[in-house]
N, C-alpha and C positions, 0 to 999 in steps of 0.2 A: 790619698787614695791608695788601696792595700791592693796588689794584683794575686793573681789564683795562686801563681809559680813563688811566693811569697818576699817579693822585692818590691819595695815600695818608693813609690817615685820622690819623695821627701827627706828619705835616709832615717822613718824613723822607725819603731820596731817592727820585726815581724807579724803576721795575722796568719794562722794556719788555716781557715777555717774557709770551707769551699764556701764561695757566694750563691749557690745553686743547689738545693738538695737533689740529687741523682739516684736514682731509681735501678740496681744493677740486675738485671736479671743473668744469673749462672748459666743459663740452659740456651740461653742463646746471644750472650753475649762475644761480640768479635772485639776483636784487639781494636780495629779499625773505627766502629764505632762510637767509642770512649773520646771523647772530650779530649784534644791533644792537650790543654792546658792541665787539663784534671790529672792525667795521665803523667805529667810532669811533675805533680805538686808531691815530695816525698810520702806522708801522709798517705794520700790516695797510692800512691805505687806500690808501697807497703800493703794495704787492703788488695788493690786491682793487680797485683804479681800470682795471685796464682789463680784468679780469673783468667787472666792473659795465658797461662803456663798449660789452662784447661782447655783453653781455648787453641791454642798452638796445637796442643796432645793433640784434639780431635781436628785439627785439620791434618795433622800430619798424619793421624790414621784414618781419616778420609781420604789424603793423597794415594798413601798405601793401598788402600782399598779399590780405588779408581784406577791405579796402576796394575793390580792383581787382574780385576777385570780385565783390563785392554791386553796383560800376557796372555790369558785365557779365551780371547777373543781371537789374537794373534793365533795362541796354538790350534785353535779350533778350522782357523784357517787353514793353517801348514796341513793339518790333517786332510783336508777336504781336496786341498793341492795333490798330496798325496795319493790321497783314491784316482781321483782326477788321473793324476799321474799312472797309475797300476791301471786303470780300466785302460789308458791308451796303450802300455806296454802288452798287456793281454791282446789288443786289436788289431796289434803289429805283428805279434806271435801267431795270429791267424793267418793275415796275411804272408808272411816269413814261413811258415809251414804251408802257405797254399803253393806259393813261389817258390819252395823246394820239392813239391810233391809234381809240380808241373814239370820241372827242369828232371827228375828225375824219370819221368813219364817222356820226356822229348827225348833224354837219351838213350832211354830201350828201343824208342821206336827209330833210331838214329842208328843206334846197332843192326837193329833188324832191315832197316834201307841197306843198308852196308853190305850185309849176307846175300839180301835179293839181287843187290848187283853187282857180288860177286859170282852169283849163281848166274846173271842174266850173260856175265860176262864168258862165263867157260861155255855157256849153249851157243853164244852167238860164233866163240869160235871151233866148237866140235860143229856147227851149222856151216861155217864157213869153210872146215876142212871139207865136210861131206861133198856141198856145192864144189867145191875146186876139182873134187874126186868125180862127182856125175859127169862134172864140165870136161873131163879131162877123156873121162869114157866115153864118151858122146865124142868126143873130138878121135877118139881114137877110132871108134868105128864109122864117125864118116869117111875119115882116113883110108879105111881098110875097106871101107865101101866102095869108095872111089879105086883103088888101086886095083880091087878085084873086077871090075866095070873095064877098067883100061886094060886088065890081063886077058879081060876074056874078050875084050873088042879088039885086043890088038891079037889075036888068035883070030878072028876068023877075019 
């Protein structure tokens, strides 16, 4: 009995010759595919080495290719991150701008409390000298009301 891989179980000569005619198609053949025995028999490896060789190519520039896409994929994302990101910084910058226009707006009107009551403060005490001054003149001549009441009662 003669096997594929050309060793035969009797020790007597070799037989190179595939027991199976195989049918290779180029265009779509995978390494994987192929008949591991077939694949082993030197003969066939010699034919099927740059079937294989073509085949490896196009998966390895199918990987590449698949790879290419998914960084592309990735970068299209980062971008979109990106805007994402700008539209929110734009939306802060409004806010940040409203939040300094407000703060700035509290502190004139902060300044301007300030002046009213310092203004309210010099009336109330030019108010409170006046009143001390009426009060004081009013005290005077009921004073002198009285005094002149007693001059002229203690006269007659």
């Amino acid at each position: 009995s003669i096997d594929v891989d050309g060793d035969s179980n009797d020790g007597t000569a070799r037989d190179w010759r595939v027991p199976n005619p195989v049918f290779v198609n180029p265009y779509g053949l995978h390494a994987s595919e192929v008949d591991d025995k077939l694949v082993r028999h030197p003969f066939a490896q010699h034919r099927l080495q740059p079937l294989a060789e073509d085949s490896l190519q196009e998966d390895v520039i199918r990987a590449r290719q698949e790879g290419l896409q998914q960084i592309q994929s990735d970068i299209q994302g980062i971008h979109q991150l990106y805007q994402e990101l700008n539209w929110h910084v734009g939306q802060q910058q409004n806010y940040i701008d409203s939040i300094e226009s407000t703060m700035r707006h509290a502190s004139d009107r902060t300044a301007q409390a300030l002046e009213q009551v310092r203004v309210a403060r010099l009336h109330q005490r030019r108010r409170n000298t006046r009143t001390c001054v009426c009060l004081l003149g009013v005290a005077l001549i009921i004073i002198l009301a009285c005094l002149s009441v007693n001059y002229f009662l203690s006269r007659h």
